[in-house]
PQR file of N, CA, C, O and H, with PARSE charges and radii, in Angstrom:
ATOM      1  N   UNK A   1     316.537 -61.153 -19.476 -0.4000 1.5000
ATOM      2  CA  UNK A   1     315.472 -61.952 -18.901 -0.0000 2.0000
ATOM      3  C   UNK A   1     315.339 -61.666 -17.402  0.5500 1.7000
ATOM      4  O   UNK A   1     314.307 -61.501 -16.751 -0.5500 1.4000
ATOM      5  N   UNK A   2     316.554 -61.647 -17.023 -0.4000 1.5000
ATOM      6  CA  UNK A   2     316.418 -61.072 -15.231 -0.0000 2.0000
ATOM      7  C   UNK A   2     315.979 -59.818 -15.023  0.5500 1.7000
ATOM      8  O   UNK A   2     315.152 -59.633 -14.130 -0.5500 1.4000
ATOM      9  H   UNK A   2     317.392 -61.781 -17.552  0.4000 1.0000
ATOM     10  N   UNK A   3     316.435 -58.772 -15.782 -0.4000 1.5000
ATOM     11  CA  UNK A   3     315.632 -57.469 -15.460 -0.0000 2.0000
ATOM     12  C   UNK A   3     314.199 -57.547 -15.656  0.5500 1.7000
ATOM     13  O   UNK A   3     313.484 -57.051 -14.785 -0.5500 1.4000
ATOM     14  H   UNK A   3     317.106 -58.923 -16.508  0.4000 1.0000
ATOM     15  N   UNK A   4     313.576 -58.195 -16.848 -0.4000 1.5000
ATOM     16  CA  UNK A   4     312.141 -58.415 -17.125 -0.0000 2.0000
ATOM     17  C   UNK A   4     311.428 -58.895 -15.705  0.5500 1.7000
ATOM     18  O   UNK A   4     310.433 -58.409 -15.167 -0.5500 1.4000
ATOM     19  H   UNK A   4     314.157 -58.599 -17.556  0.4000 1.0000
ATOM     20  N   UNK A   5     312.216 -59.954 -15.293 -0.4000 1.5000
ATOM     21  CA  UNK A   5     311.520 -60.680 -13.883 -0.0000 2.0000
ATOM     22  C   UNK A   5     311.549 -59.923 -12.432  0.5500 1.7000
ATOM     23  O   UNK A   5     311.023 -60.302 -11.385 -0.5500 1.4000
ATOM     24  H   UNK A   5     313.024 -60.349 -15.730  0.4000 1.0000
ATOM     25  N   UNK A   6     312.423 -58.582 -12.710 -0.4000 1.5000
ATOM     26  CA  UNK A   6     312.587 -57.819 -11.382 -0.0000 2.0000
ATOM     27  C   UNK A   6     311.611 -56.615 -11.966  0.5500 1.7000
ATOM     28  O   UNK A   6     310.700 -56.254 -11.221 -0.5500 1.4000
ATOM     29  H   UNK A   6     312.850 -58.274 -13.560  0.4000 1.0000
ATOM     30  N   UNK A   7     311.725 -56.087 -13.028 -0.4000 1.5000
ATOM     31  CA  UNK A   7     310.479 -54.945 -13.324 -0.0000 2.0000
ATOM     32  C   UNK A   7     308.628 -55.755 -13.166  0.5500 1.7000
ATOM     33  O   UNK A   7     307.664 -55.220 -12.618 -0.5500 1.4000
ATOM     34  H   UNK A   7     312.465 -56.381 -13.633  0.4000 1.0000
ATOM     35  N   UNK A   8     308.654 -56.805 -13.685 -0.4000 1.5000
ATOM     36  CA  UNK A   8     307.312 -57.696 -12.765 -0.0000 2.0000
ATOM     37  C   UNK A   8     307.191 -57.646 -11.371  0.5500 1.7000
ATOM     38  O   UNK A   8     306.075 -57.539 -10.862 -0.5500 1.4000
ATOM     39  H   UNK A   8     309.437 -57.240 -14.130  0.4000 1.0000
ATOM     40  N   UNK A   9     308.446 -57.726 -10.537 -0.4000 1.5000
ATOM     41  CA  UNK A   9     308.137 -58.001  -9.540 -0.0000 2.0000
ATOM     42  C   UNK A   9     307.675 -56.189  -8.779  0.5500 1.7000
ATOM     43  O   UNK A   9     306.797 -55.907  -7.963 -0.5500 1.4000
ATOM     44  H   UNK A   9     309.352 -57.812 -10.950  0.4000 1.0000
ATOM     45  N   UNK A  10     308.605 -55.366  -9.418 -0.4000 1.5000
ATOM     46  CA  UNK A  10     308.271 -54.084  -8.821 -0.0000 2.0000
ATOM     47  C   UNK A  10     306.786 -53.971  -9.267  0.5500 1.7000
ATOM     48  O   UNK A  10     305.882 -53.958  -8.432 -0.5500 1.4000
ATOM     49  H   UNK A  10     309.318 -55.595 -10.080  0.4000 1.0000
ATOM     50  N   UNK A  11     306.540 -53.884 -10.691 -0.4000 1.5000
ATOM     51  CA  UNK A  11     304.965 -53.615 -11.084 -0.0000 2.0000
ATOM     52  C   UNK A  11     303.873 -54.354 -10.223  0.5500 1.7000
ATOM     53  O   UNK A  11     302.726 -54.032  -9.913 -0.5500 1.4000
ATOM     54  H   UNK A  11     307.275 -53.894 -11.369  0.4000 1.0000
ATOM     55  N   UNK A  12     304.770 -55.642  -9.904 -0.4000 1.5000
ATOM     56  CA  UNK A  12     303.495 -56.669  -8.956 -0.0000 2.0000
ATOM     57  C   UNK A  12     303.424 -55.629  -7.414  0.5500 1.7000
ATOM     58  O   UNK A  12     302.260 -55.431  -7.066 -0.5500 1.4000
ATOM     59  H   UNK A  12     305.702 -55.904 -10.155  0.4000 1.0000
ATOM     60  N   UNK A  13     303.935 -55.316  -6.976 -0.4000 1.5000
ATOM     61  CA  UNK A  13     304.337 -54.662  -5.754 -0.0000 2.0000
ATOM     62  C   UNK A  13     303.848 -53.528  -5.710  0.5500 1.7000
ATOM     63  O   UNK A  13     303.395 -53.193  -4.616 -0.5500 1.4000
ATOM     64  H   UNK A  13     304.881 -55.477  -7.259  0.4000 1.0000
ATOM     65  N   UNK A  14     303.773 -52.696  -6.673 -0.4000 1.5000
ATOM     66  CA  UNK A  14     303.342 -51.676  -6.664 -0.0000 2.0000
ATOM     67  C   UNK A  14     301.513 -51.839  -7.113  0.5500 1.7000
ATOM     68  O   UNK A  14     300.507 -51.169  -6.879 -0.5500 1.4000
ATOM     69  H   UNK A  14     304.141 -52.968  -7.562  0.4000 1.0000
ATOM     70  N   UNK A  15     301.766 -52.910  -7.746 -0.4000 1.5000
ATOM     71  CA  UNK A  15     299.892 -52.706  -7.940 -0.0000 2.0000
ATOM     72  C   UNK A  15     298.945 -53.147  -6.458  0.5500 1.7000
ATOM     73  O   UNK A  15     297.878 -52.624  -6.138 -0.5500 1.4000
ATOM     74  H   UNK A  15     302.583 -53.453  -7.936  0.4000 1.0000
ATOM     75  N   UNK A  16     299.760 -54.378  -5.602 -0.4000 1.5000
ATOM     76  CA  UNK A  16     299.561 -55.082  -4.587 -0.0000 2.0000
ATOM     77  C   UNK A  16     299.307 -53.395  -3.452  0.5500 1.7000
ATOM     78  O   UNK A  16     298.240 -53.105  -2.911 -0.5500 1.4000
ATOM     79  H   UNK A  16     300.627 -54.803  -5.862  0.4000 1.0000
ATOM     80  N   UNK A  17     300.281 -52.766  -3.389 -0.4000 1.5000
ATOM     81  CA  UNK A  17     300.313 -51.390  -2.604 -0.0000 2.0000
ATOM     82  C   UNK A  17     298.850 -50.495  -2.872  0.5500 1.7000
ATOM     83  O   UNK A  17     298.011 -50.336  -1.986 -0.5500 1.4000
ATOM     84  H   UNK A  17     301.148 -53.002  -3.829  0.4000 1.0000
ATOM     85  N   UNK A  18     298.751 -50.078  -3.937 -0.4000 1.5000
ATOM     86  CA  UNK A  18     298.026 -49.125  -4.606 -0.0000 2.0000
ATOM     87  C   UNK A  18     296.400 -49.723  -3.901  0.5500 1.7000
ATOM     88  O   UNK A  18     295.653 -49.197  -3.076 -0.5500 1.4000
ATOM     89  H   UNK A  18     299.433 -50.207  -4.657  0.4000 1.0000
ATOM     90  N   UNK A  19     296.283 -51.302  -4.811 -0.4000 1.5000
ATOM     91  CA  UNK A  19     294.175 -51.674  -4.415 -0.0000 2.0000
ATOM     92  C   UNK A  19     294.771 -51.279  -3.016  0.5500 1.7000
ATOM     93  O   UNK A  19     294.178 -50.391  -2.403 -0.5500 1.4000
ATOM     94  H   UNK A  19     296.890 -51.730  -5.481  0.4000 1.0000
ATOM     95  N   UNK A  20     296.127 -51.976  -2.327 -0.4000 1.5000
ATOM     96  CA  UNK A  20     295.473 -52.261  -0.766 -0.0000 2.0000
ATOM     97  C   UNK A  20     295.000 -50.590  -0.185  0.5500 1.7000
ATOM     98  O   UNK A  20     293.927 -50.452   0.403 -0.5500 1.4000
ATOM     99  H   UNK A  20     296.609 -52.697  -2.826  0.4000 1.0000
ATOM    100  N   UNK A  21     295.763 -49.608  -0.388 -0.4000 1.5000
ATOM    101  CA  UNK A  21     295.669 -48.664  -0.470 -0.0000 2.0000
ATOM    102  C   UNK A  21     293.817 -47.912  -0.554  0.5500 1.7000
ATOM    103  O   UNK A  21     293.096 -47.451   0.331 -0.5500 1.4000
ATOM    104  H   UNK A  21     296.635 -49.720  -0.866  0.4000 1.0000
ATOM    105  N   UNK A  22     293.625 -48.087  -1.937 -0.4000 1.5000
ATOM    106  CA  UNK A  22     291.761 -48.103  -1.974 -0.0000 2.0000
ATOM    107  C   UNK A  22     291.209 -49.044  -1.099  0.5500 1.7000
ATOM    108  O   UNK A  22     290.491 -48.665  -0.174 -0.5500 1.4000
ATOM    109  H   UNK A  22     294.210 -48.461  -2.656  0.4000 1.0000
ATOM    110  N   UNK A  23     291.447 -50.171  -1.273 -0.4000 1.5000
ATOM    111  CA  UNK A  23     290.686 -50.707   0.115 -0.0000 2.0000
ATOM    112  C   UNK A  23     289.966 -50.294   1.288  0.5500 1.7000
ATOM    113  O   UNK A  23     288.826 -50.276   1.751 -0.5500 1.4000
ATOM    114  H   UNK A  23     292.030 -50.479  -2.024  0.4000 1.0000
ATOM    115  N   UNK A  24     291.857 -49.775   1.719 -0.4000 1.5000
ATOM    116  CA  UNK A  24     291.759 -49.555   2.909 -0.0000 2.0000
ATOM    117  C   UNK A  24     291.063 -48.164   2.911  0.5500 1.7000
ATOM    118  O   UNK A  24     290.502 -48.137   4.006 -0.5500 1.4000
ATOM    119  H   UNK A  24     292.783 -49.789   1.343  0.4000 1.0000
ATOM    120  N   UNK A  25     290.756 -46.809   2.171 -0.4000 1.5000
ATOM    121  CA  UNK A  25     290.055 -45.922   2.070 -0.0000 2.0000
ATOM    122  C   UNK A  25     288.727 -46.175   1.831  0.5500 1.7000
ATOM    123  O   UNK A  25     287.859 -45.477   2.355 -0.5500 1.4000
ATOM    124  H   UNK A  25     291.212 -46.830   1.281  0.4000 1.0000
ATOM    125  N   UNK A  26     288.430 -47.217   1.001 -0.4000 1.5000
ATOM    126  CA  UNK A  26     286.809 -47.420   0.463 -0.0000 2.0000
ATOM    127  C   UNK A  26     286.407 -47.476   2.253  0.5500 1.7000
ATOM    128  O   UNK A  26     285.800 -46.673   2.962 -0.5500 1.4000
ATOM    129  H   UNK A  26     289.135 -47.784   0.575  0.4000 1.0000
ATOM    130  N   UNK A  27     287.052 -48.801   2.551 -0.4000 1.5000
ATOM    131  CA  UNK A  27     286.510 -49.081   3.915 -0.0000 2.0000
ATOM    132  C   UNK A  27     286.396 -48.407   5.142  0.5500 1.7000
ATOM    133  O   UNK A  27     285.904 -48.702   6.232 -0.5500 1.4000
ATOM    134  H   UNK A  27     287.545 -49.453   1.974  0.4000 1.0000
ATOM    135  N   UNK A  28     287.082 -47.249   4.602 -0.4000 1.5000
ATOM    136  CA  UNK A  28     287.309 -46.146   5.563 -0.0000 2.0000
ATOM    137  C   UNK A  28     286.064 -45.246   5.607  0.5500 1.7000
ATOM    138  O   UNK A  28     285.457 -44.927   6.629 -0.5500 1.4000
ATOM    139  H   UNK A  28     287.482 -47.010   3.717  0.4000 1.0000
ATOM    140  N   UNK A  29     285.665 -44.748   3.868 -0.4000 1.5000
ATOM    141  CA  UNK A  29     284.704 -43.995   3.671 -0.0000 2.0000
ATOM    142  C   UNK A  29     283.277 -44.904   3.897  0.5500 1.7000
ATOM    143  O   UNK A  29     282.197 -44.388   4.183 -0.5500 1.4000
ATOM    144  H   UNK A  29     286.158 -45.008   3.037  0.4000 1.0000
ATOM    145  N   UNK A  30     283.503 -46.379   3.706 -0.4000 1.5000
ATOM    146  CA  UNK A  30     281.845 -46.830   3.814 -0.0000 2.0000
ATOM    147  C   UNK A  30     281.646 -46.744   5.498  0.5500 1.7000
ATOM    148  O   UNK A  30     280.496 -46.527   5.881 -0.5500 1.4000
ATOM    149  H   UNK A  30     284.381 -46.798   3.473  0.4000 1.0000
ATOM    150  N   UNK A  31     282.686 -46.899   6.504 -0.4000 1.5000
ATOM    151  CA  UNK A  31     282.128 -46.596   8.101 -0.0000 2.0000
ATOM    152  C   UNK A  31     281.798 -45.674   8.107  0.5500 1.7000
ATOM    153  O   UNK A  31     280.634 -45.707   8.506 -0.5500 1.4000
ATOM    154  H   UNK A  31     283.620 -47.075   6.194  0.4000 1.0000
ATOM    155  N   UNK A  32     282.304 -44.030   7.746 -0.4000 1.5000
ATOM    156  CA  UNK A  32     282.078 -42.938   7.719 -0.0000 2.0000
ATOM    157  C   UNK A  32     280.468 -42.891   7.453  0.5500 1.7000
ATOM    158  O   UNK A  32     279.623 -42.466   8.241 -0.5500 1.4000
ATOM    159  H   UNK A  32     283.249 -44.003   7.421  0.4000 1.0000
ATOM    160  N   UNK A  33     280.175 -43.609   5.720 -0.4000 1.5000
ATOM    161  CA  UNK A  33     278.797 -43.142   5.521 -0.0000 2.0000
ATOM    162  C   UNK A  33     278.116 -44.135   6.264  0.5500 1.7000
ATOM    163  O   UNK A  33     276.899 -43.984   6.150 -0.5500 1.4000
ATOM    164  H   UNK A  33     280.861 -43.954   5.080  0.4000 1.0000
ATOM    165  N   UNK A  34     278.481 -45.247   7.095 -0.4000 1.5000
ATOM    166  CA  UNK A  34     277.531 -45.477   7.908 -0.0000 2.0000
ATOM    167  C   UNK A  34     276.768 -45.104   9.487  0.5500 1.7000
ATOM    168  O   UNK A  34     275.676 -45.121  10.054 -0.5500 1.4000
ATOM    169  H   UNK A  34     279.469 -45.370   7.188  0.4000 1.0000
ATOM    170  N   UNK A  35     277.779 -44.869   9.638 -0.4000 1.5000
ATOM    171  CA  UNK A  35     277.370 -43.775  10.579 -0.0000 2.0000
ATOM    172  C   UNK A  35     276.937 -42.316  10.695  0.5500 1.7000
ATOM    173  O   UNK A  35     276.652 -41.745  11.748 -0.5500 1.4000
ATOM    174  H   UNK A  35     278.667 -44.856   9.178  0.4000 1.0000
ATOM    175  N   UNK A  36     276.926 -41.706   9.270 -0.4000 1.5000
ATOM    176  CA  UNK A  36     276.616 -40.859   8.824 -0.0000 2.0000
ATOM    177  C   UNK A  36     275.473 -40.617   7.870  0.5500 1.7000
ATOM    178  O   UNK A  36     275.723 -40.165   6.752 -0.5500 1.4000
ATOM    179  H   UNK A  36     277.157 -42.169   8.414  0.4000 1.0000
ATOM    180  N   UNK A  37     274.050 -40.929   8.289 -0.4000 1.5000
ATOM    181  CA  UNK A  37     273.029 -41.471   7.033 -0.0000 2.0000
ATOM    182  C   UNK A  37     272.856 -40.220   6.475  0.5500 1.7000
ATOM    183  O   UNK A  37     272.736 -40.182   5.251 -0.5500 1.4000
ATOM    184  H   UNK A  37     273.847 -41.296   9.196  0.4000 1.0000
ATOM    185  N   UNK A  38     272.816 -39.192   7.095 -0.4000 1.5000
ATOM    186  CA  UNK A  38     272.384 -37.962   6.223 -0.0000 2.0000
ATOM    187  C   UNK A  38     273.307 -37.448   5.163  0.5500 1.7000
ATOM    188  O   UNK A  38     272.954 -36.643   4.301 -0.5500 1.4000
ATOM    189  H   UNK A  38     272.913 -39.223   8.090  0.4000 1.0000
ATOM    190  N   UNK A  39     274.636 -38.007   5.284 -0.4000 1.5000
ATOM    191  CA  UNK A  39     275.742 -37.773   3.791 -0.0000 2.0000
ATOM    192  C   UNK A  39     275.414 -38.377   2.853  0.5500 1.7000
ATOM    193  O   UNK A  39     275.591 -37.987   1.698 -0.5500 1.4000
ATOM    194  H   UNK A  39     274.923 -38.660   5.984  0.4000 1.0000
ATOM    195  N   UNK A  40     274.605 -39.971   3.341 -0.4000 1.5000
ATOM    196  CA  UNK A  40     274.534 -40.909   2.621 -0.0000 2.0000
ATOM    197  C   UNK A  40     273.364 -40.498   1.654  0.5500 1.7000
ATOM    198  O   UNK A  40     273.444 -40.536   0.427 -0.5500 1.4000
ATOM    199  H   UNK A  40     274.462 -40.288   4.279  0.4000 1.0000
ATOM    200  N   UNK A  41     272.309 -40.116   2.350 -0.4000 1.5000
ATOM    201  CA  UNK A  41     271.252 -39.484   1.502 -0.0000 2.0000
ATOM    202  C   UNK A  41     271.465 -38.270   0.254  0.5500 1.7000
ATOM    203  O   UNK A  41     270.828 -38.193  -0.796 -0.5500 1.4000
ATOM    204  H   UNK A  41     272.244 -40.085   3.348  0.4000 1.0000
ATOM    205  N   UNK A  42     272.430 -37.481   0.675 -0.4000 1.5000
ATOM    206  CA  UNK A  42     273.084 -36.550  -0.091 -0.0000 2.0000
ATOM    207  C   UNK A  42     273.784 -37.086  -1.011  0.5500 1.7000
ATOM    208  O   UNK A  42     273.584 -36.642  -2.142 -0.5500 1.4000
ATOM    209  H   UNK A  42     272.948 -37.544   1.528  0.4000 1.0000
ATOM    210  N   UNK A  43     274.479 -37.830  -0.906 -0.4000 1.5000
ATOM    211  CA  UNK A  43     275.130 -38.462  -1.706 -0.0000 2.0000
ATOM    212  C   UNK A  43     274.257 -39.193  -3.126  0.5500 1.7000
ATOM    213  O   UNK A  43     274.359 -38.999  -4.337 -0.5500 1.4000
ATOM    214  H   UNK A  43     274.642 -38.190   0.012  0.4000 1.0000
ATOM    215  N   UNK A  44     273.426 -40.058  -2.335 -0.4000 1.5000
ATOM    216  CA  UNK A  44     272.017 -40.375  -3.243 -0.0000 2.0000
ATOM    217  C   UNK A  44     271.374 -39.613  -4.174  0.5500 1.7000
ATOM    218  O   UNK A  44     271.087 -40.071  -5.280 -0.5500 1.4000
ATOM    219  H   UNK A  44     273.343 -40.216  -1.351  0.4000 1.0000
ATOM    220  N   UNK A  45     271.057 -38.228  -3.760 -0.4000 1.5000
ATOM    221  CA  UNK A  45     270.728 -37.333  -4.570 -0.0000 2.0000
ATOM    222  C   UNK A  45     271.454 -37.053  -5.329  0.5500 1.7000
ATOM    223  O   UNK A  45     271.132 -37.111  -6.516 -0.5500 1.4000
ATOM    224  H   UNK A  45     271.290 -37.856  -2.862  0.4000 1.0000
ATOM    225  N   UNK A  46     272.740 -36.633  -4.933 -0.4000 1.5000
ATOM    226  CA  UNK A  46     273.948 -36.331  -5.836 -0.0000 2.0000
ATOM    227  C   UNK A  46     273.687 -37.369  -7.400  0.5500 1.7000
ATOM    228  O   UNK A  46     273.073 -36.885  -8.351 -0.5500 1.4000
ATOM    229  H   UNK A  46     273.001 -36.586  -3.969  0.4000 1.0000
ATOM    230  N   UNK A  47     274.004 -38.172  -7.424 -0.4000 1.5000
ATOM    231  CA  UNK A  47     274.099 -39.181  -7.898 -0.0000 2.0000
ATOM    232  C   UNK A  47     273.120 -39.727  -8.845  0.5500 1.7000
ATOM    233  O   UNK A  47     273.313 -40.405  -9.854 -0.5500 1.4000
ATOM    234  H   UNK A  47     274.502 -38.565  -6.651  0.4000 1.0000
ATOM    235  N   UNK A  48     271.728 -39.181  -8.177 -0.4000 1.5000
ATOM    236  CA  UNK A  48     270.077 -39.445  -9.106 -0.0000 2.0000
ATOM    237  C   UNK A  48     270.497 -37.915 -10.036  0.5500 1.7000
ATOM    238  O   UNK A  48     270.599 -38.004 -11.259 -0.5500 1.4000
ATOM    239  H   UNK A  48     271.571 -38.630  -7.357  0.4000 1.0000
ATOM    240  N   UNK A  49     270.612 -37.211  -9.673 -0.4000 1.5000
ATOM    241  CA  UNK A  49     270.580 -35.534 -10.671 -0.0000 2.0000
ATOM    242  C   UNK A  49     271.829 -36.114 -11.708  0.5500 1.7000
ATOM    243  O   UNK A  49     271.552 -36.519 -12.838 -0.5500 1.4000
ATOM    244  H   UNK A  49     270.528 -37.140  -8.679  0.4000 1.0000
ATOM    245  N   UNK A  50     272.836 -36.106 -11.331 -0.4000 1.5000
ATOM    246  CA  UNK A  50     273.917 -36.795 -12.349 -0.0000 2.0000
ATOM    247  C   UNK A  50     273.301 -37.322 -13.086  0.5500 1.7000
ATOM    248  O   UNK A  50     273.184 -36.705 -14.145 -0.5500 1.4000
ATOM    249  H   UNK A  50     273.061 -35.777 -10.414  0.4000 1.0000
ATOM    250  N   UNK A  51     272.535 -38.762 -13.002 -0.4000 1.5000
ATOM    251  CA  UNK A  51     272.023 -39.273 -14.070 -0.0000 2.0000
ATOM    252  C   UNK A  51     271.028 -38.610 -14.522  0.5500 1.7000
ATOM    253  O   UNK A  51     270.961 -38.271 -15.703 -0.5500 1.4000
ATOM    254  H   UNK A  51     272.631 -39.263 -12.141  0.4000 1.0000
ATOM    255  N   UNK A  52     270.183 -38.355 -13.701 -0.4000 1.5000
ATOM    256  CA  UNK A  52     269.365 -37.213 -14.806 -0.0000 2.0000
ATOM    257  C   UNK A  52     269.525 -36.223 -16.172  0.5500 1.7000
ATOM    258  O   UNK A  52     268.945 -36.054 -17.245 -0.5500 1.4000
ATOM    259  H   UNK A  52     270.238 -38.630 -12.741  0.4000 1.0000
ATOM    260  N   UNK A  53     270.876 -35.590 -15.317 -0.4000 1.5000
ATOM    261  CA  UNK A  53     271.472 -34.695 -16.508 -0.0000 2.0000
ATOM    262  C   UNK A  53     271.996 -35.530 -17.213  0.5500 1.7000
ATOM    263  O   UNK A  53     271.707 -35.150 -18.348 -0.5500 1.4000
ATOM    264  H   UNK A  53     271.347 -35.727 -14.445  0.4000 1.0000
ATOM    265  N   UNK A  54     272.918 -36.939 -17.351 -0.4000 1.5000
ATOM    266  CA  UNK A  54     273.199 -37.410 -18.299 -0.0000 2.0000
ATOM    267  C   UNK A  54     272.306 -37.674 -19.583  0.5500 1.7000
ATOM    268  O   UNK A  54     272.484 -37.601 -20.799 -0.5500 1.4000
ATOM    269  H   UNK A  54     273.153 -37.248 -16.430  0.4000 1.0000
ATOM    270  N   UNK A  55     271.102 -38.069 -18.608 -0.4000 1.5000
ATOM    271  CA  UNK A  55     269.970 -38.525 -19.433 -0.0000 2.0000
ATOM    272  C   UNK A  55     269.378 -37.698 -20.537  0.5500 1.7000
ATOM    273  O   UNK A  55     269.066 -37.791 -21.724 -0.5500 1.4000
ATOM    274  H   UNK A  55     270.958 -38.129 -17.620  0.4000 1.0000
ATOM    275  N   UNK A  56     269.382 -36.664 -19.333 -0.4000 1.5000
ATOM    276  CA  UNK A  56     268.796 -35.211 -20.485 -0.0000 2.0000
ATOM    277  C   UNK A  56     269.999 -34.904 -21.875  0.5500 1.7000
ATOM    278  O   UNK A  56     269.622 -35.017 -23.042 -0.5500 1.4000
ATOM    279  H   UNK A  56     269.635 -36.588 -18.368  0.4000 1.0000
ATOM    280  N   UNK A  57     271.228 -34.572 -21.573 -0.4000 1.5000
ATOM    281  CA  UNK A  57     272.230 -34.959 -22.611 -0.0000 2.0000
ATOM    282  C   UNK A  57     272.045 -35.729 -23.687  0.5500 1.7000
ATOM    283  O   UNK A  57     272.035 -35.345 -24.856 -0.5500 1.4000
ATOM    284  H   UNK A  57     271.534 -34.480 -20.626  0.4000 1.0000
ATOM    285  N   UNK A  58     271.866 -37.065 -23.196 -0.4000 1.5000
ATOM    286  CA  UNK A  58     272.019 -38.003 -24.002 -0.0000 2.0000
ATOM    287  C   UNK A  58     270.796 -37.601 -25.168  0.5500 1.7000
ATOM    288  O   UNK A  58     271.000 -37.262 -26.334 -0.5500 1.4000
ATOM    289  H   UNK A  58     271.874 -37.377 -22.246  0.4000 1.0000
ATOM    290  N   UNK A  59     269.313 -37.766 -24.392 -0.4000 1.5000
ATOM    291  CA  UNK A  59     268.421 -37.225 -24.888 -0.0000 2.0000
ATOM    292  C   UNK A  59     268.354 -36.300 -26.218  0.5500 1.7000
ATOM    293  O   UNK A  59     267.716 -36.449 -27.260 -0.5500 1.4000
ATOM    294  H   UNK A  59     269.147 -38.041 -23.445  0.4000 1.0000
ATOM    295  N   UNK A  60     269.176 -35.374 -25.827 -0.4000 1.5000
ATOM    296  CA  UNK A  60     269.268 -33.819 -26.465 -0.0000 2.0000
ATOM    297  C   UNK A  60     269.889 -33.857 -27.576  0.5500 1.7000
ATOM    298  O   UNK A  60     269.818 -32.939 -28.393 -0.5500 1.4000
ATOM    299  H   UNK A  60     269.695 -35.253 -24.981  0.4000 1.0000
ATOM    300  N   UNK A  61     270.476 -34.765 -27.725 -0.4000 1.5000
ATOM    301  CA  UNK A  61     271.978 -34.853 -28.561 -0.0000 2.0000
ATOM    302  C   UNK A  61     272.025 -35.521 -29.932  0.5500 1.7000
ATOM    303  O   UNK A  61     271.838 -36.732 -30.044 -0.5500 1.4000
ATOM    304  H   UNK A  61     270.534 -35.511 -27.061  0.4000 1.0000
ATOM    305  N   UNK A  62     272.279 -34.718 -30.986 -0.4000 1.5000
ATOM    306  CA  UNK A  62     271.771 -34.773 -32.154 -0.0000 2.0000
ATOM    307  C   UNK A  62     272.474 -36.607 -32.713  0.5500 1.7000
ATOM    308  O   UNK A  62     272.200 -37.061 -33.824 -0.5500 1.4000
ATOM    309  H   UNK A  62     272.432 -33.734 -30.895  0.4000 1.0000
TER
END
């Protein structure tokens, strides 16, 4: 029962590490694209063609 409650506590610890981790990158990359509108636009495009081609896929697909 005690090992169960110390492997929780590592898994809790390690998941607590990891989001803060993305967080702290998301928030890193959304200043980046804000100060950066022309990635941001690229990015946009990126992102409309992706779905496009999904679309077309999906479309296509017996």
């Amino acid at each position: 029962m005690l090992q169960m409650f110390e492997l929780d506590g590592v898994f809790m610890l390690q998941t607590v590490v990891v989001f803060s981790v993305f967080g702290v990158a998301a928030g890193m990359i959304g200043t980046y694209l804000k100060r950066r509108p022309k990635v941001r636009v690229w990015l946009d495009r990126l992102a409309g063609a992706t779905f496009i081609g999904l679309g077309i896929r999906v479309a296509l697909k017996d």
